[in-house]
C-alpha positions in Angstrom: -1.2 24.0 -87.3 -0.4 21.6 -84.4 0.0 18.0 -85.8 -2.2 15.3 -83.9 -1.2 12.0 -83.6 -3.3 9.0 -83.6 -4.0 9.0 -79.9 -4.7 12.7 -79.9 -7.2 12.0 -82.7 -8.9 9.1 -80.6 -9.0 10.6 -77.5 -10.9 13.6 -78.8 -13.5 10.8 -80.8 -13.7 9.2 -77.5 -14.8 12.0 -75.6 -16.9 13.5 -78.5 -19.1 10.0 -78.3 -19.0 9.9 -74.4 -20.5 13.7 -74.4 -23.1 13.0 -77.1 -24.1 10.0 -74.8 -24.3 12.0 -71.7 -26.4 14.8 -73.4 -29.0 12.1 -74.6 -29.5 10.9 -71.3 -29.6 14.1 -69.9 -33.3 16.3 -68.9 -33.0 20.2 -69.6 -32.7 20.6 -65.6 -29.7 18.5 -65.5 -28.1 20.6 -68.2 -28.8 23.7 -67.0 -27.7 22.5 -63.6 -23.9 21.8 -65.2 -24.2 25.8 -66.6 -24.6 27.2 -63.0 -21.2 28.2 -60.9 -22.2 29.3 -57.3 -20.1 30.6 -54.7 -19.5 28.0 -52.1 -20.5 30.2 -48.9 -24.0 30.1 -50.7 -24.5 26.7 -51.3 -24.9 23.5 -49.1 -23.6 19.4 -50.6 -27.4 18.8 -51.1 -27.8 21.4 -53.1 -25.0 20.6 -55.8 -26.7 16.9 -55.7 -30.5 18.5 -56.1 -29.9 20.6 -58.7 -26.9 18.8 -60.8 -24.7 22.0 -60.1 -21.7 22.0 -62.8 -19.3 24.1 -60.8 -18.7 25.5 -57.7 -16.0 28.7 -56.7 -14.4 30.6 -54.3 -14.6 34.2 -55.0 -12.0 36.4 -53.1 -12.1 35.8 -49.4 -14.9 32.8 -49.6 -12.7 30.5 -47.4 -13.0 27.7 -45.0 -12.8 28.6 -41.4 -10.1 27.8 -40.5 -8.0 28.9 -43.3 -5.8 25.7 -43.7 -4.7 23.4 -47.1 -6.9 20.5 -45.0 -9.6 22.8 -44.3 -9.7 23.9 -48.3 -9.2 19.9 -49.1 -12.2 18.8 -46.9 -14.3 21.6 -48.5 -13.9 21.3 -52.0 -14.0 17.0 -51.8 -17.0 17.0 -49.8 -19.4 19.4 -52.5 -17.3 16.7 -54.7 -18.7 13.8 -53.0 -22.1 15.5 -53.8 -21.9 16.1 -57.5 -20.7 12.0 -58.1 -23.8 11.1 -56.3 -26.2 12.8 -59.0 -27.9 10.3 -61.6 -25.3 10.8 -64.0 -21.9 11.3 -61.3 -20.8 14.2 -62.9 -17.9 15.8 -61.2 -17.9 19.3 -59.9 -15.4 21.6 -61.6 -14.4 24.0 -59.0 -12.6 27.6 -58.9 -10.5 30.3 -57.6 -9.2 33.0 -58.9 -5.4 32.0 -57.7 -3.8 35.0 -59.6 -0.3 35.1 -58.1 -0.2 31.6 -56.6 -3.1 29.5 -54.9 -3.7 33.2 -53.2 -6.7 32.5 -51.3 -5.3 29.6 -49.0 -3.2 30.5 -45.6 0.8 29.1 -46.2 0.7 29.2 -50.4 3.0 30.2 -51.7 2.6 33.9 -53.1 4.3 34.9 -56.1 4.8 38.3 -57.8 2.0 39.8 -59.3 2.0 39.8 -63.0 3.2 43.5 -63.2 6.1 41.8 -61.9 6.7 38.7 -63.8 6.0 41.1 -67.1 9.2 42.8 -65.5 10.8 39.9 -66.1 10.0 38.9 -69.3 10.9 35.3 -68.9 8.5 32.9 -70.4 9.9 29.9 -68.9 10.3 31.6 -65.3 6.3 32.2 -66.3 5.6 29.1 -67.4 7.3 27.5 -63.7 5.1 30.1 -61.7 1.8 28.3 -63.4 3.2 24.9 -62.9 4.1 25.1 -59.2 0.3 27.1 -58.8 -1.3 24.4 -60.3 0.3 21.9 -58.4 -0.7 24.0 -55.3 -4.3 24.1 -56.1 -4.9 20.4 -57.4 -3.5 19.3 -53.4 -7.1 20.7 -52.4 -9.0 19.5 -55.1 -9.4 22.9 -57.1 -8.9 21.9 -60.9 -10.3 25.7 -62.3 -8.0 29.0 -62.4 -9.2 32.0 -63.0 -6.0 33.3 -64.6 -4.0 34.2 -66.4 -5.5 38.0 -66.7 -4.3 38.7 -70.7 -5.3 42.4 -70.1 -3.6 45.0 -72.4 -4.0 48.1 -69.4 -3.8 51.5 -71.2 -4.4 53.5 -68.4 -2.7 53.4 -65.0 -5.3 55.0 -63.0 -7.1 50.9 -63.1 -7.6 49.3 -60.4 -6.2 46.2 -62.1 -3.2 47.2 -63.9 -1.2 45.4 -61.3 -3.2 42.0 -62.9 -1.8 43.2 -66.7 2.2 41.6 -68.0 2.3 44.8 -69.9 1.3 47.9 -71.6 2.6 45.8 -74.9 -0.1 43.2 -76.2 2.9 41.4 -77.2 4.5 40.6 -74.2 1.5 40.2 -73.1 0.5 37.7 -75.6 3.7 35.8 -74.8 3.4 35.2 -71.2 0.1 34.8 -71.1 0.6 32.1 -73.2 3.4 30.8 -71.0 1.1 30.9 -68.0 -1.5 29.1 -69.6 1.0 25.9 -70.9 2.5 25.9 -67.5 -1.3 25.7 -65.4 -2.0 22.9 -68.0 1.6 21.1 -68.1 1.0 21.2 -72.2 0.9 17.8 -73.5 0.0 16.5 -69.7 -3.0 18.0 -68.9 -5.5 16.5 -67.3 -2.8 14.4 -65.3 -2.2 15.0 -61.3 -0.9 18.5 -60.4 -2.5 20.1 -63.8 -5.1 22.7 -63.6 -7.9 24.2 -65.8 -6.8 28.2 -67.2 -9.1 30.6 -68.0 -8.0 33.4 -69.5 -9.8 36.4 -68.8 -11.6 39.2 -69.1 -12.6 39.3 -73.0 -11.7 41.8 -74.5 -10.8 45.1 -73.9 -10.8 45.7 -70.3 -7.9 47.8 -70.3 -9.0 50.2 -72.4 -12.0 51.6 -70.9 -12.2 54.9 -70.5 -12.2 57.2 -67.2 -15.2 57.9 -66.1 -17.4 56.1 -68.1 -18.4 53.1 -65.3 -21.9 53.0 -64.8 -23.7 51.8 -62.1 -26.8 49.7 -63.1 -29.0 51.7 -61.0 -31.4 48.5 -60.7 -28.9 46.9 -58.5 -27.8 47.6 -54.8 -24.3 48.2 -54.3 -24.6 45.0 -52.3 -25.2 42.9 -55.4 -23.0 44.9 -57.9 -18.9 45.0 -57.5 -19.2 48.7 -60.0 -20.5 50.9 -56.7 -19.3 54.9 -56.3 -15.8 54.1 -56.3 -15.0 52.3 -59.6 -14.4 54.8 -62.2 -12.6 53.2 -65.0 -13.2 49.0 -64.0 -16.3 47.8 -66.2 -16.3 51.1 -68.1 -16.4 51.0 -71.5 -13.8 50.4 -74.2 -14.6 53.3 -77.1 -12.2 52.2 -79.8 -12.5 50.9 -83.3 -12.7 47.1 -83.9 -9.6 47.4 -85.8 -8.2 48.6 -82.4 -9.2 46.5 -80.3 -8.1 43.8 -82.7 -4.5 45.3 -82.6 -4.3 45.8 -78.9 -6.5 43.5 -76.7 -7.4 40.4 -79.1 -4.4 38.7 -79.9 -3.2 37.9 -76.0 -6.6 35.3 -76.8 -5.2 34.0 -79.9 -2.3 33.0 -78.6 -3.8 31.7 -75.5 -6.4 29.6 -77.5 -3.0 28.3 -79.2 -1.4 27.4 -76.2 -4.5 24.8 -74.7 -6.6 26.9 -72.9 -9.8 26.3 -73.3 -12.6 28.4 -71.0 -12.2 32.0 -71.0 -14.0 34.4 -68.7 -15.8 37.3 -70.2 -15.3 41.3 -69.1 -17.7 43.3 -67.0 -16.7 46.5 -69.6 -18.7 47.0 -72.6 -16.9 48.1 -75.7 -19.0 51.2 -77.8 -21.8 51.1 -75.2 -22.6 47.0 -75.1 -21.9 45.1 -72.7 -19.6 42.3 -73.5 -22.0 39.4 -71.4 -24.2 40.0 -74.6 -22.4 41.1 -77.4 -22.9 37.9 -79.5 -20.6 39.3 -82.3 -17.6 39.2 -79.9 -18.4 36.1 -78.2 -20.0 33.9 -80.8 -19.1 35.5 -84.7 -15.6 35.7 -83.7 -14.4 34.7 -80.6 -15.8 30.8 -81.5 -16.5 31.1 -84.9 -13.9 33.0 -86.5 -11.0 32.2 -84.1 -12.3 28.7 -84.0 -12.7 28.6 -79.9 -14.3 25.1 -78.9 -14.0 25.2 -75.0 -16.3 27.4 -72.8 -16.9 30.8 -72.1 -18.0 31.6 -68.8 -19.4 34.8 -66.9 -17.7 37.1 -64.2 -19.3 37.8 -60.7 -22.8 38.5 -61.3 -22.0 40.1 -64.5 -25.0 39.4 -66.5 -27.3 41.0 -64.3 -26.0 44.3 -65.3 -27.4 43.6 -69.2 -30.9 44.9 -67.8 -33.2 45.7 -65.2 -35.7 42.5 -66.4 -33.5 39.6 -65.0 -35.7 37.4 -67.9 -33.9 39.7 -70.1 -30.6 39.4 -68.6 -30.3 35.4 -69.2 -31.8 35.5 -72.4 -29.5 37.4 -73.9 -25.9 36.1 -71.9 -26.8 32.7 -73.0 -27.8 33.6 -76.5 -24.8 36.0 -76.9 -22.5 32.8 -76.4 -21.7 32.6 -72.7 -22.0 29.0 -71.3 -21.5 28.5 -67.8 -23.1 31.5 -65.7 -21.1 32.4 -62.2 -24.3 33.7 -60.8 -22.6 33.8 -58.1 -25.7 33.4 -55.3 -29.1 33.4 -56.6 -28.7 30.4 -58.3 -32.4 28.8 -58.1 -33.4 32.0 -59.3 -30.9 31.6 -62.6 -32.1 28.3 -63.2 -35.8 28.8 -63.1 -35.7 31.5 -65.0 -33.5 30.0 -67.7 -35.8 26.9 -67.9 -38.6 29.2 -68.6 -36.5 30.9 -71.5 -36.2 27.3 -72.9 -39.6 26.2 -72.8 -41.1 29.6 -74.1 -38.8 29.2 -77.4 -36.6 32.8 -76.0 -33.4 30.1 -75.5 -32.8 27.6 -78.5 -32.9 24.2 -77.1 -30.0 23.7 -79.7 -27.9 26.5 -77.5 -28.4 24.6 -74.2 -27.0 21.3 -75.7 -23.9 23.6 -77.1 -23.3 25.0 -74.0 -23.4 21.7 -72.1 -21.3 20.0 -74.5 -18.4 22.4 -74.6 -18.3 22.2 -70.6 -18.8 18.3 -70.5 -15.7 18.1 -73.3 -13.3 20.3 -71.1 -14.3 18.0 -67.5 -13.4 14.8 -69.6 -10.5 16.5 -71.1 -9.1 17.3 -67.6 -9.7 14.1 -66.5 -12.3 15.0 -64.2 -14.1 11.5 -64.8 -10.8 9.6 -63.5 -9.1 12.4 -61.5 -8.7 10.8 -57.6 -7.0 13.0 -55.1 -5.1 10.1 -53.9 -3.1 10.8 -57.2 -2.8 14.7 -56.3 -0.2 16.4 -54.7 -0.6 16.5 -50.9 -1.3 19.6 -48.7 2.5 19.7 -47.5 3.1 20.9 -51.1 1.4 24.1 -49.8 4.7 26.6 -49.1 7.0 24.0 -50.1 11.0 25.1 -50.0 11.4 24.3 -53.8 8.1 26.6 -54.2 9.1 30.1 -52.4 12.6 29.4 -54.0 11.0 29.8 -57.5 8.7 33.1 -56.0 12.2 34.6 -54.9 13.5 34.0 -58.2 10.8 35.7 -59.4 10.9 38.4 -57.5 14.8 39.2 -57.8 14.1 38.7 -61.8 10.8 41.5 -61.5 12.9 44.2 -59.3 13.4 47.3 -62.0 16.7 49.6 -61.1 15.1 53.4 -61.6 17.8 54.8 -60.4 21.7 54.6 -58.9 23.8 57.2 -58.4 26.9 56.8 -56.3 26.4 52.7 -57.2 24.6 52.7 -54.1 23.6 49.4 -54.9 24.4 46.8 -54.3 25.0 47.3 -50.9 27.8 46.4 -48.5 26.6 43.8 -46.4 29.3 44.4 -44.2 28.1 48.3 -43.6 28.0 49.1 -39.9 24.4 50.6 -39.6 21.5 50.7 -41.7 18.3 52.7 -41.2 14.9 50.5 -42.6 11.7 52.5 -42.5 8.2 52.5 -43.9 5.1 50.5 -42.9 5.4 48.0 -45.9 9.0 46.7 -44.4 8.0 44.7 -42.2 4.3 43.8 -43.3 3.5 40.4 -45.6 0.0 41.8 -46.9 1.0 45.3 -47.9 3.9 43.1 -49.7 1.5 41.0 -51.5 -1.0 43.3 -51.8 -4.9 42.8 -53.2 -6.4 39.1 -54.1 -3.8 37.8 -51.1 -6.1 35.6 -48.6 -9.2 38.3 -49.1 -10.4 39.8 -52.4 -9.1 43.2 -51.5 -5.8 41.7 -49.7 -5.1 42.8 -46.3 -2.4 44.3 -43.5 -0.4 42.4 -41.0 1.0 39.2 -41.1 -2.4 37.4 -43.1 0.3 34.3 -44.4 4.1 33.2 -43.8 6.2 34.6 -45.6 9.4 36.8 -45.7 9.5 40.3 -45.4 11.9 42.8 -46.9 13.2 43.6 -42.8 13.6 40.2 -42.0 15.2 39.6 -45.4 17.5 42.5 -44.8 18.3 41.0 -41.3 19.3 37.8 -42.9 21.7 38.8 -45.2 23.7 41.7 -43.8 26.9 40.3 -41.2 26.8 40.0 -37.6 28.4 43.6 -37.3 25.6 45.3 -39.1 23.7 47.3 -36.6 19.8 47.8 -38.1 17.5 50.3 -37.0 14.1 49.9 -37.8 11.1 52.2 -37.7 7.8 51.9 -39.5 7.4 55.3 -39.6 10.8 56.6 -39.7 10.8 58.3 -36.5 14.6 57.9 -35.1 14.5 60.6 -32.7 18.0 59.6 -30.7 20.1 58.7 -34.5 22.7 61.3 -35.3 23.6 60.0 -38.8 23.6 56.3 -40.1 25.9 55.3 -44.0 22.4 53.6 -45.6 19.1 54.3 -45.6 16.4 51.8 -46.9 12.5 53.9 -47.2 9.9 51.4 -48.3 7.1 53.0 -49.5 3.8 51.2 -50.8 0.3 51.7 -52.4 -2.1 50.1 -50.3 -4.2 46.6 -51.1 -6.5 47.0 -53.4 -8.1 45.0 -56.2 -10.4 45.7 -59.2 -12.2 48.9 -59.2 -11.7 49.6 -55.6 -8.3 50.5 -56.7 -9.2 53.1 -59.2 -7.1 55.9 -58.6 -7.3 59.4 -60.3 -4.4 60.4 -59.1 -1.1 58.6 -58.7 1.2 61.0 -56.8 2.8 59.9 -53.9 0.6 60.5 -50.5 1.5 62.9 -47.7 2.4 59.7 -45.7 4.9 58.7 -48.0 6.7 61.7 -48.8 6.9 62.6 -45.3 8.6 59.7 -44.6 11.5 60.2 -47.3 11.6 63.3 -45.7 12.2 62.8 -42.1 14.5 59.6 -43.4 17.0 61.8 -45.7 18.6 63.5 -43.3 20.1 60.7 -41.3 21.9 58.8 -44.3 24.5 59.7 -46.0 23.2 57.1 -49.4 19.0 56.7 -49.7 16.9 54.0 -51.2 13.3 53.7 -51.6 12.1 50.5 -52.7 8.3 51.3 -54.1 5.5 47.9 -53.6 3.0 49.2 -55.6 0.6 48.0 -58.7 2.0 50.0 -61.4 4.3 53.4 -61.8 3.7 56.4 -59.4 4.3 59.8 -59.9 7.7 60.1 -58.4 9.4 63.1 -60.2 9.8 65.6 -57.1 10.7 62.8 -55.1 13.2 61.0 -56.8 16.6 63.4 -56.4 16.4 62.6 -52.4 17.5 59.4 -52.8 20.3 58.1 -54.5 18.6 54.9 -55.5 15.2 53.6 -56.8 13.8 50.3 -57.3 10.4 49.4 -58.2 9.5 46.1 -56.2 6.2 46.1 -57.4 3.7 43.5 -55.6 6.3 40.8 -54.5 4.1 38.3 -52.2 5.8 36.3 -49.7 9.1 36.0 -50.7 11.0 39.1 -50.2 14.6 38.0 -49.9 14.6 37.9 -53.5 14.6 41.9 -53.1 17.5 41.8 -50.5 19.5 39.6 -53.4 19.1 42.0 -55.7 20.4 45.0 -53.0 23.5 43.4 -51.8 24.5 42.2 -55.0 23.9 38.3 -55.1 22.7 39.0 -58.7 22.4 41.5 -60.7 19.0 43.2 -61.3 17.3 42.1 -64.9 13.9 43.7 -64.5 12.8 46.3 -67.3 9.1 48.3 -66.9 6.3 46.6 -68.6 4.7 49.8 -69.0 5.8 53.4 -69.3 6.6 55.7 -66.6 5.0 58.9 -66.6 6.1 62.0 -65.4 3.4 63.8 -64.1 -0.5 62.9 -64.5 -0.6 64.8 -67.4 1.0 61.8 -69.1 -2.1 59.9 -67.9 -2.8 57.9 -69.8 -1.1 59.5 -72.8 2.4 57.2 -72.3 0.3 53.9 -73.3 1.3 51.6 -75.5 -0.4 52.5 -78.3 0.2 55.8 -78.7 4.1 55.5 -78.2 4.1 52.7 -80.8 2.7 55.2 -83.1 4.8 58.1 -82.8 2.1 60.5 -81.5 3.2 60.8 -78.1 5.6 63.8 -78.2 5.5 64.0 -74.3 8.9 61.9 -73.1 7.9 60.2 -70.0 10.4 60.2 -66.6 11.2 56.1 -68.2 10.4 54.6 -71.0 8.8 51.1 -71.8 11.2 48.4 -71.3 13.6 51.1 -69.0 15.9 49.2 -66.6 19.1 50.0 -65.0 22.0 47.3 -64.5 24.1 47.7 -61.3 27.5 46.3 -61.4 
């Protein structure tokens, strides 16, 4: 138990009497105003003064035009400028999902995806990540992240496995923790450059099973994320409870321990009931037994998959537990309909006042009452040196050595000719991959940043004679002592990126192909969001690395390959063989002893190169 001091004790009766003051003055449309999020490409300033609106976010891609720090800063204080001007002046608490840095904004700084940092397992490197994204997202006025993602993925055909530390929900539990102290500055939160977390999605969204994703068949495509294409995202998690106790919950204990206090609930459904009304989950334990007092808010749309009567669909979110509603558009719809719940006796008035209460006490307890962005840190901070020097760390820490025969690396950098090939080379978005400027990430130079060629230019000598081709085509090159093939999956993010099967594409082993011949020593460096199936592949080169999804700073690769340091990385999740090990090499059933198949690497495998 965490000793309070005395002015821990009377801050919290402070804001407990200034929260009990604003709920007497407030009218049931005021408070169900503050339970509303809307996306801010649907809403106007007037609106957020109308109707009392309690938050505004970003989803992927919902940016200012142009895509600039000052552009995001303008934005974000002007819908500001709107909520203090309601009768009561209560601030706007607004957010992004900035999952590998402040992601959405043009210049950030990108860091590793957290397939990556759970490479590194470094709490403290963790920990600095959240810090310097927090202080990235307070200089435009954006106090609410989306992250961290405690996920426990069991199987690596999701299309969010990239957004999971680990396989192990105790690595997982550790760095998620890490992430959350460092977007909250622990005992400082609330202060300039600190950040709401919200971890997300509860619980058990990375055990659904294949193939059970259901489309609610109510909905368009248009106003659902789950269309043809997802197959395991916002399925449904058929375990025990005991299970999902074991393997998903206790990444939320430990966050809850660590400060964080909204959490964002899962599309999935565990045993056929959608979690946006599975009161058990969210009320019985989540803040009864484990003692949760912050807020539990809603994913995209989420609840209007609970039924085809909308009525229906708010009735039971809000009485499940869930507190703030990211609706994320139809906003006058939500609050009409959930002021008719209230006054028909289908909503406990008693629920409403909870709700508002819990998301009242987190805005004071951020500071959100006294918060000026005079006091933040400025856009300049956006991409700042010290900033992309902690992403390279980051990244050199993630890269996992799969393979080195011949110590091919490191690498001479003092070798007369090096081949480079492979789209991803030379390419900042397929680097960074999805939830990088747009929600499904993009191709092409979409931020500044470093890429792995220029990287590579930068660090061999003068002598060194590079020859670069994205798709290995070197028609006139008789033979050439290194060979660098970058090979990548492409951008994707949440279901889009379910993949059935993980084998390497034509494209890609085509290109090791045509590249083999012309080196006398190979290495392909892989950006993807989790392991491949590489087995057929692998004895053409003499060396393998898994990059993962690095983001902007790729010299931190290039550091790694010529030997500035020594790679650290081990895999945060197991390596299968073939897709028959799919998802059999999870977690769970290695812990247990009832996966007699041996993968091509174990959990936690990771060469040294000296």
């Amino acid at each position: 138990m965490v000793k309070e001091n005395s002015k821990n004790r009377q801050d919290k009766w402070t804001i407990k009497n200034q929260v009990a003051t604003l709920l007497s003055r407030m009218t049931l449309e005021e408070m169900i105003g503050q339970m509303t999020q809307v996306d801010q490409r649907a809403v106007e300033p007037s609106d957020v003064s109308r109707l009392s609106l309690g938050s505004v976010l970003s989803g992927g891609g919902s940016n200012p035009l142009p895509n600039t720090p000052k552009n995001w800063r303008e934005m974000v204080l002007g819908l500001q400028e709107a909520a203090l001007m309601t009768r009561h002046g209560i601030p706007l608490l607004y957010g992004v999902d900035a999952v590998h840095g402040h992601s959405n904004v043009v210049g950030a700084t990108i860091f590793p995806h957290n397939i990556g940092l759970g490479a590194t397992r470094d709490p403290d490197l963790v920990e600095r990540v959240a810090r310097f994204t927090a202080v990235e997202m307070s200089a435009t006025g954006v106090y609410w992240n989306f992250a961290p993602c405690v996920a426990v993925p069991q199987d690596l055909r999701w299309g969010r496995t990239y957004e999971g530390f680990s396989e192990n929900p105790e690595q997982v539990s550790v760095l998620g923790s890490a992430y959350v102290r460092g977007l909250q500055n622990r005992d400082h939160f609330g202060s300039p450059g600190t950040v709401l977390a919200c971890p997300k999605h509860y619980v058990g969204d990375g055990g659904t099973r294949w193939g059970t994703t259901k489309q609610a068949e109510w909905l368009s495509n248009i106003e659902q994320a789950a269309d043809y294409r997802y197959k395991i995202d916002q399925g449904d998690t058929q375990i025990s409870e005991e299970r999902l106790r074991a393997i998903h919950l206790n990444p939320y204990i430990s966050a809850i321990k660590a400060g964080a206090s909204s959490i964002m609930i899962s599309f999935s459904s565990w045993n056929g009931v959608k979690l946006h009304a599975h009161k058990r989950l969210l009320t019985d334990l989540l803040k009864g037994e484990l003692g949760f007092s912050g807020f539990l808010v809603s994913d995209w749309g989420a609840i209007d998959q609970i039924s085809a009567d909308y009525y229906q669909c708010v009735v039971a979110s809000i009485n499940a537990g869930l507190d703030m509603i990211m609706v994320p558009f139809k906003y006058q719809r939500f609050i009409s309909t959930l002021e008719q719940a209230v006054n028909r006796g289908d909503v406990p008035i008693d629920r409403i006042t909870d709700a508002v209460g819990r998301i009242l006490t987190v805005k004071y307890q951020l500071g959100l009452f006294e918060r000026r962005i005079d006091n933040e840190p400025k856009p300049e901070v956006m991409g700042s040196t010290g900033h992309r020097l902690l992403a390279r760390e980051a990244v050199r820490k993630s890269i996992v050595l799969l393979k080195n025969d011949q110590k091919t690396i490191p690498l001479d950098r003092s070798i007369g000719n090096i081949v480079v090939a492979g789209p991803a080379a030379d390419n900042i978005g397929l680097q960074c991959g999805g939830w990088t400027i747009e929600w499904q990430g993009g191709n092409g130079d979409i931020t500044p940043g470093t890429t792995l060629l220029e990287a590579v230019r930068k660090t061999v000598s003068p002598g060194t004679t590079i020859y670069f081709d994205p798709h290995g085509n070197f028609p006139d090159l008789d033979r050439v002592d290194v060979g660098i093939v970058c090979i990548h999956e492409p951008p994707y993010a949440e279901g889009v990126g379910d993949r059935a099967d993980l084998s390497l594409g034509l494209e890609e082993i085509d290109l090791i192909e045509r590249v083999r011949p012309l080196c006398n020593r190979l290495a392909v460096i892989m950006f993807t969001g989790r392991p491949l199936i590489i087995k057929e592949q692998m004895p053409q080169a003499e060396a393998w690395i898994a990059a993962w999804l690095p983001g902007t700073e790729a010299q931190g690769i290039t550091e790694v390959l010529f030997g500035d340091h020594t790679p650290v990385g081990k895999l945060p999740y197991t390596w299968p063989e073939s897709m028959t090990q799919v998802p059999l090499g999870s977690f769970e059933l290695v812990k247990k002893g009832t996966d007699n198949i041996t993968p091509l690497f174990p959990l936690g495998f990771g060469l040294e190169a000296h």
